[in-house]
VMD Tcl script that builds the backbone (N, CA, C; Angstrom):
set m [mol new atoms 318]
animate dup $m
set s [atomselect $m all]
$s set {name element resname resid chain x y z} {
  {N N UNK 1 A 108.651 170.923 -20.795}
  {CA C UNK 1 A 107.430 170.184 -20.948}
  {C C UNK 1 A 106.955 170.235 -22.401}
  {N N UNK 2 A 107.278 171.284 -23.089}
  {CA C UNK 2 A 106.429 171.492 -24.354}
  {C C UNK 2 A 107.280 170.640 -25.677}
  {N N UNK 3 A 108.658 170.453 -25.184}
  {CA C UNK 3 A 109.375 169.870 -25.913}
  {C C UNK 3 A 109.033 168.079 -25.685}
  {N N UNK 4 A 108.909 167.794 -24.442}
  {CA C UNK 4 A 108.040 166.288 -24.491}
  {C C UNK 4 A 106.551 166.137 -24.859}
  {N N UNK 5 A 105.712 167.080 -24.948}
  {CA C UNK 5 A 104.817 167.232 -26.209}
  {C C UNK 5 A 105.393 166.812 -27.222}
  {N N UNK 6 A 106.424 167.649 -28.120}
  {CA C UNK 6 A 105.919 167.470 -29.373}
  {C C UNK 6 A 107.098 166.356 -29.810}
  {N N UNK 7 A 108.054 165.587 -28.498}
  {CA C UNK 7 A 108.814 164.803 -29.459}
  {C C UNK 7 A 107.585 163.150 -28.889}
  {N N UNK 8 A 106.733 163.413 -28.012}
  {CA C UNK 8 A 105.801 162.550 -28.120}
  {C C UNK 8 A 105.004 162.369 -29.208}
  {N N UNK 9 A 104.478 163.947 -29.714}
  {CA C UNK 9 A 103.732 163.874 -30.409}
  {C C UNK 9 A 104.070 162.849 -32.405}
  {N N UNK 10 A 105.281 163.130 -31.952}
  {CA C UNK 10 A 106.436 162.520 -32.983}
  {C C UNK 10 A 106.252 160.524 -32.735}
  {N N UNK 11 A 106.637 160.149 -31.228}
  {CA C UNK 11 A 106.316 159.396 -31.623}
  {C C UNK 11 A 105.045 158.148 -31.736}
  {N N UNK 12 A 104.153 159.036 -31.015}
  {CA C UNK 12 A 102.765 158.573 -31.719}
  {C C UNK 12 A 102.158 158.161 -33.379}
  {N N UNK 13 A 103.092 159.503 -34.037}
  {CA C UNK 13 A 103.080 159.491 -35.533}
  {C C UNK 13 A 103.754 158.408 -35.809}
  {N N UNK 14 A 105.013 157.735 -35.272}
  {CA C UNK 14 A 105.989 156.577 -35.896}
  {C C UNK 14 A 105.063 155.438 -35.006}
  {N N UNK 15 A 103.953 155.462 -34.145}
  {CA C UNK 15 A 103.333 153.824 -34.075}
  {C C UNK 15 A 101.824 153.841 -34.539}
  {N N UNK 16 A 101.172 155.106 -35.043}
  {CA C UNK 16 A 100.362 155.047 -36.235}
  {C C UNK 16 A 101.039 154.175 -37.435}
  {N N UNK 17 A 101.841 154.791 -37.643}
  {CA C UNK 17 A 102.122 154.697 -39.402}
  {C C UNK 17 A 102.569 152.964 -39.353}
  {N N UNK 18 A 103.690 152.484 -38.382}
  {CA C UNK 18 A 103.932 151.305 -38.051}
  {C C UNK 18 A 103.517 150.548 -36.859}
  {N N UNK 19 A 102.476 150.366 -36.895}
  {CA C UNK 19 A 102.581 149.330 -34.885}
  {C C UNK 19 A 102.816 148.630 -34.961}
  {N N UNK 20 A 103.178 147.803 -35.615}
  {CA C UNK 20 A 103.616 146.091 -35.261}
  {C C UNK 20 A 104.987 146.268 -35.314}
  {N N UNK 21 A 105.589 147.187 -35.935}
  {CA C UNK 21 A 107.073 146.936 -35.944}
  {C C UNK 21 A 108.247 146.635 -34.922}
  {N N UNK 22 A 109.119 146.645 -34.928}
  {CA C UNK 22 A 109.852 145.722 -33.785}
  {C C UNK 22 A 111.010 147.697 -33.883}
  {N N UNK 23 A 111.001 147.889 -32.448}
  {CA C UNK 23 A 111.927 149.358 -32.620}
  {C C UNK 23 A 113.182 148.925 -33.156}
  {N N UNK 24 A 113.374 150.561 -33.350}
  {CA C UNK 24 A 114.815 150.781 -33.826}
  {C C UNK 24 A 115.553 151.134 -32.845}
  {N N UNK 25 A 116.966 151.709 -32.498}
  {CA C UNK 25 A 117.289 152.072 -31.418}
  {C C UNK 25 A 116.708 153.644 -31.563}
  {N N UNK 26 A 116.485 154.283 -32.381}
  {CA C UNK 26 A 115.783 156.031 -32.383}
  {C C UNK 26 A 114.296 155.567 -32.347}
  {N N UNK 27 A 113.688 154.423 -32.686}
  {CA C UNK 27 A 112.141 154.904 -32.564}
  {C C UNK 27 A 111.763 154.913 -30.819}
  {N N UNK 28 A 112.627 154.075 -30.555}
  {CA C UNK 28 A 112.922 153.542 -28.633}
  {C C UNK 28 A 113.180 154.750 -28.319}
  {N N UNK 29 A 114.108 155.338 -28.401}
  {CA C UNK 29 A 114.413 156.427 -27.794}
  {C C UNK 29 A 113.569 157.821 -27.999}
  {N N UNK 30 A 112.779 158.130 -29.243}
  {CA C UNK 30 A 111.687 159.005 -29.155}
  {C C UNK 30 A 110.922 158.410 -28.725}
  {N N UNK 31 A 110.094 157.404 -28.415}
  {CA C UNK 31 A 108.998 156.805 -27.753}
  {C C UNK 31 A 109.497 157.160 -26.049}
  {N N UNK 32 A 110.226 156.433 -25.874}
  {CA C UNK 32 A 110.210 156.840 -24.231}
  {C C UNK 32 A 110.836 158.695 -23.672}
  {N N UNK 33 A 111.821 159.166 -24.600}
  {CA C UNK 33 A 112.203 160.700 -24.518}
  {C C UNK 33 A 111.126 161.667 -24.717}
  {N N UNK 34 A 110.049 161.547 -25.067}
  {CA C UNK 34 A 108.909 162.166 -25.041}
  {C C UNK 34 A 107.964 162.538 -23.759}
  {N N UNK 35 A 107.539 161.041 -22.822}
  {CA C UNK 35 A 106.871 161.453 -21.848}
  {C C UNK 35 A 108.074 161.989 -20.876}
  {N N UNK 36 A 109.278 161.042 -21.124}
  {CA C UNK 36 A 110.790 161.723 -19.945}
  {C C UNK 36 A 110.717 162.837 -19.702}
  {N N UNK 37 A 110.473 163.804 -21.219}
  {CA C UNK 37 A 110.663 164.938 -20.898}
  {C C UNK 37 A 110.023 165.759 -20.456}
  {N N UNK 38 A 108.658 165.235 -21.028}
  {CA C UNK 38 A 107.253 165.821 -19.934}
  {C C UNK 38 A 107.611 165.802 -18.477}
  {N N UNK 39 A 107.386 164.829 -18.290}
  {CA C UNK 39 A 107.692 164.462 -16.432}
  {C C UNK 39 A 108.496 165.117 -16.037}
  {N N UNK 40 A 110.026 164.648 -16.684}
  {CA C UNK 40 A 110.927 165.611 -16.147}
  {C C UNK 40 A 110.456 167.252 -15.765}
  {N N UNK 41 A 110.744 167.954 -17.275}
  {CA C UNK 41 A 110.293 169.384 -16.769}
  {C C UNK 41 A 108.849 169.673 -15.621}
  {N N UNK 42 A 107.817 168.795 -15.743}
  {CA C UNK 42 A 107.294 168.978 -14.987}
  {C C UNK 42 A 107.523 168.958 -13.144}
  {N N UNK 43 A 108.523 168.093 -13.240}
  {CA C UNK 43 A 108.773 167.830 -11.906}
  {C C UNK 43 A 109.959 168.780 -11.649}
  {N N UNK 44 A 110.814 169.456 -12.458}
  {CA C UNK 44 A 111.288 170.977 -12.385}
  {C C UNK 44 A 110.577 172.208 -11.846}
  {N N UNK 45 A 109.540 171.740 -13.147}
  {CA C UNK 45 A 108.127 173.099 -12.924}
  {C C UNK 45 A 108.025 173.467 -11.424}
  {N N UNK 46 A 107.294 171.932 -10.895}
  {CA C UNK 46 A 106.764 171.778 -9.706}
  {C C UNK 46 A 107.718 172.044 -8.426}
  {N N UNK 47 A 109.101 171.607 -8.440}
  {CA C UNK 47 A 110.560 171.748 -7.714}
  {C C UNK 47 A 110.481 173.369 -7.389}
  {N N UNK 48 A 110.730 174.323 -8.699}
  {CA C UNK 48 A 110.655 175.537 -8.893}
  {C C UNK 48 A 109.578 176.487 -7.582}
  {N N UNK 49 A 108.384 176.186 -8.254}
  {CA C UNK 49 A 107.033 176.427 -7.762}
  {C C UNK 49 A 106.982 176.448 -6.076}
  {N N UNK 50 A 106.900 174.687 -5.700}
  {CA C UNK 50 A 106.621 174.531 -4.770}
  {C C UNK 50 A 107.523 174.316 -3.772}
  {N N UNK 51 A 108.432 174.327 -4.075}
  {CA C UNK 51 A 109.983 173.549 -3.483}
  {C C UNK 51 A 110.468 172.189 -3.030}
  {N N UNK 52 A 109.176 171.409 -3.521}
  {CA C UNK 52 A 109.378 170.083 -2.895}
  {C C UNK 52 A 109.379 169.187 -4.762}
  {N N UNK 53 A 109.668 167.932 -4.346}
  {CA C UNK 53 A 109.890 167.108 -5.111}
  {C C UNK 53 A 109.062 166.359 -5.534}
  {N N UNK 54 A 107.886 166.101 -6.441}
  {CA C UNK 54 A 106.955 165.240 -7.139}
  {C C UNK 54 A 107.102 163.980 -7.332}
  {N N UNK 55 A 106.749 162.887 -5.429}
  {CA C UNK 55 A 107.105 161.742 -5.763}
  {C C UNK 55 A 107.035 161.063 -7.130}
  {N N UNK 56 A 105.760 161.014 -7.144}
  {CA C UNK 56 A 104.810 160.565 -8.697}
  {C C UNK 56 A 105.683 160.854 -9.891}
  {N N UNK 57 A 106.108 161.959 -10.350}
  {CA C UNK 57 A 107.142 162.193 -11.168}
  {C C UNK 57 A 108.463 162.019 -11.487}
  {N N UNK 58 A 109.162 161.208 -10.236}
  {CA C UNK 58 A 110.052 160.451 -9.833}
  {C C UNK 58 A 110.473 159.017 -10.078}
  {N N UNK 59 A 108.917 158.608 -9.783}
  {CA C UNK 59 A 108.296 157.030 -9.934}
  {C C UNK 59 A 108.212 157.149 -11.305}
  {N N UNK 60 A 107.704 157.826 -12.395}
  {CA C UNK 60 A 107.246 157.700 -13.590}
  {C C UNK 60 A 108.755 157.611 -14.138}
  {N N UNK 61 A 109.201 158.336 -14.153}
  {CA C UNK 61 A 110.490 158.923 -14.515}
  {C C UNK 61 A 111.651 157.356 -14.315}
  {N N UNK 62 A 111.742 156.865 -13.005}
  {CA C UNK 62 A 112.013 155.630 -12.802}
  {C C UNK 62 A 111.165 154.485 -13.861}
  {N N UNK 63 A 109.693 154.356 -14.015}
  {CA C UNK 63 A 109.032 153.596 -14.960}
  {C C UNK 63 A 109.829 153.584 -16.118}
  {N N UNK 64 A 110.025 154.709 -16.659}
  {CA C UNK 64 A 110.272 155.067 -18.010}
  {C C UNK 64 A 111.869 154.324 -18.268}
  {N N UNK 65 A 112.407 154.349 -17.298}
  {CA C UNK 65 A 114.107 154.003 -17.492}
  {C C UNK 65 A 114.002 152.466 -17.577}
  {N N UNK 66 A 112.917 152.239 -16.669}
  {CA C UNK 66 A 113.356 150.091 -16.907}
  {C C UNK 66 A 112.818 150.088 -18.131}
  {N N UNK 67 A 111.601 150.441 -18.504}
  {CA C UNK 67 A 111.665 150.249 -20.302}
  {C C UNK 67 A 112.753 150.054 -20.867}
  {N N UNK 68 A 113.559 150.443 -20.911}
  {CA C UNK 68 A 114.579 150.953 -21.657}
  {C C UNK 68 A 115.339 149.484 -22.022}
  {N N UNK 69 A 115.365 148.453 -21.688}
  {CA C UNK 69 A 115.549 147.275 -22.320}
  {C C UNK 69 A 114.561 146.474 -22.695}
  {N N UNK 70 A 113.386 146.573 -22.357}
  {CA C UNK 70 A 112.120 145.792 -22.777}
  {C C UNK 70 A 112.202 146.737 -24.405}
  {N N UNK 71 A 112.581 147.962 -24.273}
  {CA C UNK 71 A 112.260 148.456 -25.858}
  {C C UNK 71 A 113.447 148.038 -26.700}
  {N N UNK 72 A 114.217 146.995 -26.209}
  {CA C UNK 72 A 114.763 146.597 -27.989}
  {C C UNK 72 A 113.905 145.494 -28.166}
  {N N UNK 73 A 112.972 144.483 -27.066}
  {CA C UNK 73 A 112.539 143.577 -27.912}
  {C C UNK 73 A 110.916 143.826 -28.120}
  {N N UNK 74 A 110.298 144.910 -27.764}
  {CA C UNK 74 A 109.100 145.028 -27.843}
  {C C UNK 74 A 108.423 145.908 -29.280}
  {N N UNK 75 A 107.304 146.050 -29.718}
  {CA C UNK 75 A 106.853 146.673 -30.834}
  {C C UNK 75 A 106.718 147.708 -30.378}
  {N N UNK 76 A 106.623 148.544 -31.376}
  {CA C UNK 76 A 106.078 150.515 -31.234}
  {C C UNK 76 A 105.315 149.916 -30.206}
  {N N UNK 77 A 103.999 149.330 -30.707}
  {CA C UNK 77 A 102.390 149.228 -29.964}
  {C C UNK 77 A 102.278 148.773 -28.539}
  {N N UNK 78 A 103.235 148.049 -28.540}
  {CA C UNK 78 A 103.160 147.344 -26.835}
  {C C UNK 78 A 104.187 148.104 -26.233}
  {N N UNK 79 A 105.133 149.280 -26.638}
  {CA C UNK 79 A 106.302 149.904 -26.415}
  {C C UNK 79 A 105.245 151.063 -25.520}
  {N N UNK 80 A 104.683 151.728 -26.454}
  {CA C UNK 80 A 103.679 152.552 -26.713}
  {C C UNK 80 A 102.315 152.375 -25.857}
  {N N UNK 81 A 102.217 151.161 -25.193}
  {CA C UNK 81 A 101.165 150.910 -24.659}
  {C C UNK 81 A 101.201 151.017 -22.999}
  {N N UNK 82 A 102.429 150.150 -22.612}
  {CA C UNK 82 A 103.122 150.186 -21.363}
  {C C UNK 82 A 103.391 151.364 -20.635}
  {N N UNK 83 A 104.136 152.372 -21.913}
  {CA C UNK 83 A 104.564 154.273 -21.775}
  {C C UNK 83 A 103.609 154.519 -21.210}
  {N N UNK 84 A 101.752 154.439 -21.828}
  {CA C UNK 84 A 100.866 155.249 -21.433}
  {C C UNK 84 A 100.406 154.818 -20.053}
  {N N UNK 85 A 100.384 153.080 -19.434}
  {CA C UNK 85 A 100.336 152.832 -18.279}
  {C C UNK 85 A 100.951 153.709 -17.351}
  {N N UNK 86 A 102.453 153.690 -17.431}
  {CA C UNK 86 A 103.485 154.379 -16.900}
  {C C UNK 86 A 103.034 156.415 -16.210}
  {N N UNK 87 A 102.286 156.800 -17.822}
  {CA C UNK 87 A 102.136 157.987 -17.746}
  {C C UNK 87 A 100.541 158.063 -16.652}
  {N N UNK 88 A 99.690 156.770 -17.302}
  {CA C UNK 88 A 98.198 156.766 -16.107}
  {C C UNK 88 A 98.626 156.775 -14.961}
  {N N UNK 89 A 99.825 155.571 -14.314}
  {CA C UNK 89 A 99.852 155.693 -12.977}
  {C C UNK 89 A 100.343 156.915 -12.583}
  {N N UNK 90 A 100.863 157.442 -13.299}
  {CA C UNK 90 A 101.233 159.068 -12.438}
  {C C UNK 90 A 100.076 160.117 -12.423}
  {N N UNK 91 A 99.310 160.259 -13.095}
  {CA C UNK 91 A 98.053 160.670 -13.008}
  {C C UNK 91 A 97.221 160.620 -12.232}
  {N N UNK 92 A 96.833 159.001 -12.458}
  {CA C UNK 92 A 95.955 158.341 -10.777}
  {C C UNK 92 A 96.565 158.882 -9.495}
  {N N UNK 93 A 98.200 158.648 -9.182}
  {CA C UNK 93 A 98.801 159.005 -8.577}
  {C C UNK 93 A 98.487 160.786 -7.662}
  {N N UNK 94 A 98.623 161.496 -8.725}
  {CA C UNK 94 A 98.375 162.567 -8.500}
  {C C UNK 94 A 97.358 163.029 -8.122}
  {N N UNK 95 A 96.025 162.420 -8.467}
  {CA C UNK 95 A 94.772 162.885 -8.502}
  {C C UNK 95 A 94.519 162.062 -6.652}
  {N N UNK 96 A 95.002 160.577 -6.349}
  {CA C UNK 96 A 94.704 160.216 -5.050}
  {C C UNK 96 A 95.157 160.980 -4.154}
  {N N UNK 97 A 96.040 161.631 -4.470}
  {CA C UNK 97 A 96.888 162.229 -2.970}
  {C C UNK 97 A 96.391 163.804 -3.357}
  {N N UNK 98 A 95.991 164.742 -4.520}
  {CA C UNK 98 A 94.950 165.784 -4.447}
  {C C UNK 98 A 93.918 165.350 -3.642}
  {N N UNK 99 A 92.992 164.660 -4.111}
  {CA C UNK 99 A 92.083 164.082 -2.715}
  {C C UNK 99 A 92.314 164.152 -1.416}
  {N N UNK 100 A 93.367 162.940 -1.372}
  {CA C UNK 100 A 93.707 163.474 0.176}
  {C C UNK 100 A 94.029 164.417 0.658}
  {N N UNK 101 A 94.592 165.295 0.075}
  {CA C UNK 101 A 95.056 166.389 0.398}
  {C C UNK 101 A 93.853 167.624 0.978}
  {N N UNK 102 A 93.173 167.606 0.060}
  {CA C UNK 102 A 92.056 167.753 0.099}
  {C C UNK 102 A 90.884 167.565 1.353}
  {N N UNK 103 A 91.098 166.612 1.402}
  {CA C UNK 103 A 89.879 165.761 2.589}
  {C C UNK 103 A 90.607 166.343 3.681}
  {N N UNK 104 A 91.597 166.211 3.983}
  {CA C UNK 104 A 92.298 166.463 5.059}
  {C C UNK 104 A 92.098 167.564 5.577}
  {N N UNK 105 A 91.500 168.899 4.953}
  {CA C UNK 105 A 91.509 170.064 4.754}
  {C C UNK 105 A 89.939 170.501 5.623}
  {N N UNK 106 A 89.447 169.496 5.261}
  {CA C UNK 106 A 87.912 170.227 6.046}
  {C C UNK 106 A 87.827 169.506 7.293}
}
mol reanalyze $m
mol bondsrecalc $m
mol representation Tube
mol addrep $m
């Protein structure tokens, strides 16, 4: 997980400095290998932990791979923009079914 931190954090720095630019095949591949690797290890973490499998982290993880041809013709910014959709719906994701989980409980 800490390693998709900081190669995210990497490429946040390459669509500051450029957003309009049209990727390279490495700016593509640190742009989307960043949250991958978040998710991924996280859904290890969680595998580990709990013994079950993190739909949500599955789905994201799937998100992240169809990119993977929209990023030769898309910019850092809209590359970069889609990623963070990708990364919200797993979030939302997570947080609806805590709820339920939740509710279910009392």
């Amino acid at each position: 997980m800490v390693a998709g931190i900081i190669v995210t954090a990497v490429a946040d720095e390459l669509t500051i400095a450029e957003p309009h630019r049209h990727l390279t095949p490495v700016t593509a591949a640190v742009s989307l290998l960043g949250p991958g690797l978040f998710l991924a290890g996280h859904l290890f973490f969680q595998r580990t932990v709990s013994g079950r499998w993190v739909v949500s982290r599955l789905a994201g993880l799937c998100g992240l791979a169809v990119l993977v041809p929209a990023s030769l013709v898309a910019t850092q910014l809209v590359l970069s923009f889609v990623i963070m959709l990708v990364v919200l719906a797993v979030a939302v994701s997570d947080t609806v079914r805590d709820r339920a989980g939740r509710g279910s409980v009392h």
